[in-house]
C-alpha positions in Angstrom: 94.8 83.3 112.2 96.2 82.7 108.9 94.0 83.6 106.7 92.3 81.1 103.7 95.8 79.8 102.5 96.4 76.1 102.1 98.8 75.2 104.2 102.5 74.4 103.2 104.2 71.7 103.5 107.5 71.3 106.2 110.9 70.1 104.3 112.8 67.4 106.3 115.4 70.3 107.2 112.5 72.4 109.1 110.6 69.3 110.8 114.1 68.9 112.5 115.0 72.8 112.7 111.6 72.9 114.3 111.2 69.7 116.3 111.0 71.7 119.8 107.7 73.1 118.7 106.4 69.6 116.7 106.3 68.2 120.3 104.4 70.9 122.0 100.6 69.4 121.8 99.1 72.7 120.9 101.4 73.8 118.4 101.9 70.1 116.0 103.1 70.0 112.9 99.8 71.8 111.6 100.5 74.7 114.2 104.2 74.9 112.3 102.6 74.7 109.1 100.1 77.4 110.3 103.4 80.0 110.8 104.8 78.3 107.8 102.3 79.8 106.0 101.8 83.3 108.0 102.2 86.5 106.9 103.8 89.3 109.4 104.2 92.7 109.3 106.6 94.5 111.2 106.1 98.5 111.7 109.8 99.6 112.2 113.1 97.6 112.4 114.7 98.9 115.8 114.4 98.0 119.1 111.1 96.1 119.0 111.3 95.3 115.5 114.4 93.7 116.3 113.7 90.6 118.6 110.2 90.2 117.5 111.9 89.7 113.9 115.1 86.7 115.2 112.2 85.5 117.6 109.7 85.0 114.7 112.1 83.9 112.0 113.4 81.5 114.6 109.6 80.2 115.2 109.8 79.5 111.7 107.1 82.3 110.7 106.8 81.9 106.5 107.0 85.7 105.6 108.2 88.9 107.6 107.5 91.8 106.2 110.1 95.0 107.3 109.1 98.5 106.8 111.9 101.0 107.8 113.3 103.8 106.0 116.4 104.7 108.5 120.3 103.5 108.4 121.9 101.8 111.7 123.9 103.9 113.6 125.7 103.2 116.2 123.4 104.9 119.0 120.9 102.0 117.8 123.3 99.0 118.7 122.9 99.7 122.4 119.5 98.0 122.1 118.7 97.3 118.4 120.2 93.8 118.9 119.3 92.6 114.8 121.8 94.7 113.8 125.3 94.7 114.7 128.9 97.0 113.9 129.6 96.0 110.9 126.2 97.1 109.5 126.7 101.2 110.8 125.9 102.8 107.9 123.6 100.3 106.3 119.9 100.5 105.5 118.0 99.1 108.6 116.2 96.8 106.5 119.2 95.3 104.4 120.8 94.2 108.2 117.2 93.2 109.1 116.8 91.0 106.4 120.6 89.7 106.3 120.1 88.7 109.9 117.1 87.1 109.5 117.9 84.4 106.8 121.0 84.0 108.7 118.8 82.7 111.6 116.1 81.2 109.3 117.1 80.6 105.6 113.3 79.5 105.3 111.7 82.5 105.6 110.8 84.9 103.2 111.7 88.9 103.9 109.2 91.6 102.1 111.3 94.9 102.7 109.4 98.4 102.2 112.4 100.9 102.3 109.8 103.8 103.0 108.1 106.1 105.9 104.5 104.6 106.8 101.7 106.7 105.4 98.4 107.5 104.6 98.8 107.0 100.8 100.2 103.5 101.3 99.5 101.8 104.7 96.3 100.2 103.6 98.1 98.7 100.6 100.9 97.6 102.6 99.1 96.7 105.9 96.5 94.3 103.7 99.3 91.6 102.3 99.6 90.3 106.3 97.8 88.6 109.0 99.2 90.0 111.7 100.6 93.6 112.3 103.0 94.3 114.6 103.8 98.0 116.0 107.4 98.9 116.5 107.2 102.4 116.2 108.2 105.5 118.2 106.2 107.8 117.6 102.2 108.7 117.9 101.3 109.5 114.4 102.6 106.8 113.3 101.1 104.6 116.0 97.6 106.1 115.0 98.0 105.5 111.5 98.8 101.7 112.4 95.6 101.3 114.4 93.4 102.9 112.1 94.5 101.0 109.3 94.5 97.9 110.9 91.4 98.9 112.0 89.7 99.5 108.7 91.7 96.0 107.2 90.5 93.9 110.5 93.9 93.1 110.9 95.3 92.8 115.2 97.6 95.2 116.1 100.4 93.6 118.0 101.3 96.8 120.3 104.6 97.8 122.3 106.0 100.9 123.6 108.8 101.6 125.7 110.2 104.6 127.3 113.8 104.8 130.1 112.7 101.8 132.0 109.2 100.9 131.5 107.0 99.3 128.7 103.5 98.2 127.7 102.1 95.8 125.5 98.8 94.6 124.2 96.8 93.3 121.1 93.9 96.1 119.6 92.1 95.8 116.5 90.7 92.4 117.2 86.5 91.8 116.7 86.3 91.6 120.3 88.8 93.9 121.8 89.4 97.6 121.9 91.7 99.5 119.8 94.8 101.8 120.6 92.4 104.9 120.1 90.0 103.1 122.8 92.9 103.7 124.9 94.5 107.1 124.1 91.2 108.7 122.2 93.9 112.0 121.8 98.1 112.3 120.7 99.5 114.4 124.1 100.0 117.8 122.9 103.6 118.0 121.1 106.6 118.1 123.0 105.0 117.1 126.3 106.5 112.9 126.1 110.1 112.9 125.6 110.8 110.2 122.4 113.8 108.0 123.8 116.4 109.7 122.2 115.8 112.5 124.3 114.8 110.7 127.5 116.5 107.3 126.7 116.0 103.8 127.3 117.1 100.9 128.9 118.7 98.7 126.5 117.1 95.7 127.3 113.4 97.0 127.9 112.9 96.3 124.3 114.1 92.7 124.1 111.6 92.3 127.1 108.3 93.9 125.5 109.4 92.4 121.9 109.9 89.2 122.6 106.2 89.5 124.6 105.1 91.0 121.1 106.7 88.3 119.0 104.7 85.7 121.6 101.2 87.9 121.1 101.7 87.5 117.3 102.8 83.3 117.6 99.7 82.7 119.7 97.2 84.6 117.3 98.9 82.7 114.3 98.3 79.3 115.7 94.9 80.7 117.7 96.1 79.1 120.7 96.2 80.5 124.7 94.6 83.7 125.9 96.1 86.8 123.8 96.7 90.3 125.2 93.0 91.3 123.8 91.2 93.8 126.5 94.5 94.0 128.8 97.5 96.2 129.1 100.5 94.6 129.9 102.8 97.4 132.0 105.7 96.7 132.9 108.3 98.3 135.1 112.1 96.9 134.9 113.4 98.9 137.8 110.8 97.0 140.3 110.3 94.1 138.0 107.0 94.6 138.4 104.3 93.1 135.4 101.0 94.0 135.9 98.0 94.0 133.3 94.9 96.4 133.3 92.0 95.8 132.0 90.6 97.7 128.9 87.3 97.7 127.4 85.8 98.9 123.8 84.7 102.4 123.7 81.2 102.7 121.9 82.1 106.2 121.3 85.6 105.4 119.8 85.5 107.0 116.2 87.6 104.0 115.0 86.2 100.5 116.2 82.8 102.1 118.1 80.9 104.7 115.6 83.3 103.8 112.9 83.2 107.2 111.8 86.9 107.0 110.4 86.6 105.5 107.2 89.7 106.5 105.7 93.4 107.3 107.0 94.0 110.9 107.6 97.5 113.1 107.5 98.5 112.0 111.0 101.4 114.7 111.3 98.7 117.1 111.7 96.4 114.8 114.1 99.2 114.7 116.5 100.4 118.1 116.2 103.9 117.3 115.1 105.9 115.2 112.3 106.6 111.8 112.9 110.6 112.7 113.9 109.1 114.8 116.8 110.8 118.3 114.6 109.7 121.2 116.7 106.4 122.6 115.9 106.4 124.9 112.4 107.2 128.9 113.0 109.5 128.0 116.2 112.5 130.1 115.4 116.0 128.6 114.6 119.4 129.0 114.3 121.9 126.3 112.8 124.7 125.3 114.4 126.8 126.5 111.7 125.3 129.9 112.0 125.6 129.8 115.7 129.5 129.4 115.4 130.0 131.5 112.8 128.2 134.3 115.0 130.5 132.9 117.9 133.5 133.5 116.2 132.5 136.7 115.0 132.1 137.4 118.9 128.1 138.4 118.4 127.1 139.1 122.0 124.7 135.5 122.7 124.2 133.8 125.6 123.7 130.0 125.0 121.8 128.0 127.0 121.7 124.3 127.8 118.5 123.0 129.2 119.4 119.7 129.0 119.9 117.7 132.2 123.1 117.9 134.3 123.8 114.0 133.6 123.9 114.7 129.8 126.2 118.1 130.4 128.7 115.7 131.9 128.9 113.8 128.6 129.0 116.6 126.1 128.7 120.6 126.0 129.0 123.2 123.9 132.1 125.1 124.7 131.0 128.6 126.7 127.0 127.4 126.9 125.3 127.6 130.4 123.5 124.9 132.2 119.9 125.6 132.9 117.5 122.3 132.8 114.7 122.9 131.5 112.9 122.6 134.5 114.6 125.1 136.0 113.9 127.5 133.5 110.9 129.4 134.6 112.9 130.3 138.0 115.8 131.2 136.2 114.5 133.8 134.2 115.8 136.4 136.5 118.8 135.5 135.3 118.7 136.0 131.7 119.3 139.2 129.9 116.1 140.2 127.7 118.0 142.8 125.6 120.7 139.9 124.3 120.0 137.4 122.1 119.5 134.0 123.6 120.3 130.6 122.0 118.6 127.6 123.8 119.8 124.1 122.8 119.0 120.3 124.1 119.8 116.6 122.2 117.9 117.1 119.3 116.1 120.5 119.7 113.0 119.6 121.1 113.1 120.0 124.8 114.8 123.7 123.6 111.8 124.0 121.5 109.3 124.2 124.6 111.9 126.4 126.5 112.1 128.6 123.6 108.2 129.3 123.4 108.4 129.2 127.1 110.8 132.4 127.5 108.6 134.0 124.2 105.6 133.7 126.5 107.2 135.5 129.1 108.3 138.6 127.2 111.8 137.5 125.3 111.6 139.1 121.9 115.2 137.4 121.0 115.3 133.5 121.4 116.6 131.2 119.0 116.2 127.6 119.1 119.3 125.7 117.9 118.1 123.2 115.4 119.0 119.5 115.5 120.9 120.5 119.2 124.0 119.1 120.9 124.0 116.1 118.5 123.7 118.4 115.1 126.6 121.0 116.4 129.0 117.7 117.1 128.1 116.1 113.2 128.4 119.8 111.7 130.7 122.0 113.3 132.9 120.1 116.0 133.2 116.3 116.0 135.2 116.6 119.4 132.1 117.2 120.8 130.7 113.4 121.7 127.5 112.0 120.3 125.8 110.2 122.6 
């Protein structure tokens, strides 16, 4: 899979550093030289990003590139096993890469400190043989495929969400791509990102050390890569099972090719890449919400969050209504006060919002950045979770 590059030599310290892979027959000391001299990309340094970078610097891959343009904190090192304490606080991709040539001194880190985008992905994207998808979120994921895509690069795929995952390799001559799959982004707000619905902390070491594998095999072209099959796994059952895929004719990407250039994906997917509430959704910061508390406004704040994450925080004097209790709790509410709706992050409120709007509530505000923006701006007591 490495493309037209001489091959580098091994030093004496990697042919011993490496010598459990020399005596593999399909890997050799030309199948090390072959990762020696491979190029990576790695979309996003969290949870996937961070075992499919130890596990490839370990396997001796030449160059790893990181593009990530977020800090660690300490939510992250529940399953975002390349950082670590010490580095809350950090740039992502300073930890990344510190890590890294702590495992492998050999290896060479490219760090983009940026957000992935249309103006630069093809630039970016075209440096590497192999690109791997850590992200969370879909226009980001579409931007991957299409560029990889347009670039005829494989795109090493993962996803994870609470306790289950998939996997697979699009973007390859004879495989479909990621829009083969999911032609359409869900409409916004309707898949919770893990932040709001969380994960299992090890669900990512699973489907990134399977990514990190995908990308090894296609660097050495050895064994049968996840090209045409879905890998889905659930951790609950642990249960594996792989679907079949086949390439859509019609797909505008790899079938017609009718996409010839990247597009703004924002837009595409109907929300930003942070999964912000949709523009015009009307707000109120949690500053102004206790100021307007203290004052003793007449408000009635709601909590549609679940009752498992109102036993770990709450805003003092809100009310618990899930959000899927909402549209038989109406009843209940007071159309003629003002109403403050709040979640996590503000995006589960968001739908609730639009969703009492639609029934006739003229005053709902949706408290931006939620439970976790009231604790960082107007009472740290409140935990963070």
């Amino acid at each position: 899979m490495t493309r037209s590059r001489a091959l580098p030599e091994l030093s004496s310290d990697e042919l011993r550093r490496y010598g459990r892979h020399l005596v593999l027959p399909d890997v050799g000391v030309e199948g090390q030289r072959r990762l020696k001299g491979g190029r990576v990309l790695l979309v996003g340094a969290g949870g996937l990003g961070s075992p499919v970078a130890l596990y490839l610097a370990a396997a001796g891959v030449g160059t790893l590139g990181l593009i990530d343009f977020d800090v660690v904190d300490i939510s992250n090192l529940q399953r975002q096993v390349v950082h670590g304490t010490s580095d809350v606080g950090r740039s992502k991709l300073d930890s990344a890469r510190d890590r890294i040539h702590d495992v492998n001194p050999h290896v060479v880190v490219d760090t983009y400190q940026m957000r992935l985008t249309s103006a630069n992905a093809l630039d970016i994207l075209a440096d590497y043989d192999v690109i791997v998808d850590g992200t969370d979120n879909f226009a980001t994921r579409y931007l991957v495929n299409d560029a990889c895509v347009l670039l005829g690069r494989p795109n090493v795929y993962g996803s994870i969400f609470r306790f289950e995952g998939q996997a697979s390799v699009f973007a390859t001559d004879a495989g479909p791509c990621y829009r083969c799959l999911y032609p359409e982004p869900p409409p916004p707000g309707l898949v919770p990102s893990c932040a709001e619905g969380g994960v299992l902390g090890v669900l990512p070491g699973i489907v990134g050390t399977i990514q990190a594998t995908e990308a090894l095999k296609l660097l050495l072209g050895i064994g049968e890569p996840l090209v045409g099959r879905l890998l889905l796994i659930d951790a609950l059952s642990a249960r594996f099972r792989t679907v079949g895929l086949a390439k859509d004719p019609a797909c505008p990407a790899c079938g017609t090719r009718e996409i010839r250039e990247l597009i703004d994906y924002d837009e595409f997917c109907g929300t930003a890449a942070t999964g912000a509430p949709a523009a015009g959704s009307l707000e109120m910061t949690p500053s102004e919400l206790a100021d307007r508390l203290a004052r003793g406004d007449e408000l009635d704040v709601i909590d549609v969050r679940e009752p498992h994450e109102w036993e770990i925080a709450r805003i003092p004097g809100a009310r618990l209504i899930p959000l899927g209790a909402l549209p038989n709790a109406m009843s209940s509410l007071d159309p003629r006060r003002e109403i403050v709706l709040h979640c996590h992050h503000g995006i589960r409120s968001a739908r609730g919002a639009e969703l009492l709007r639609s029934a006739g509530f003229t005053r709902v505000w949706n408290l931006a950045g939620g439970i976790e923006r009231w604790s960082d701006e107007v009472d740290a007591s409140v935990p963070r979770y």
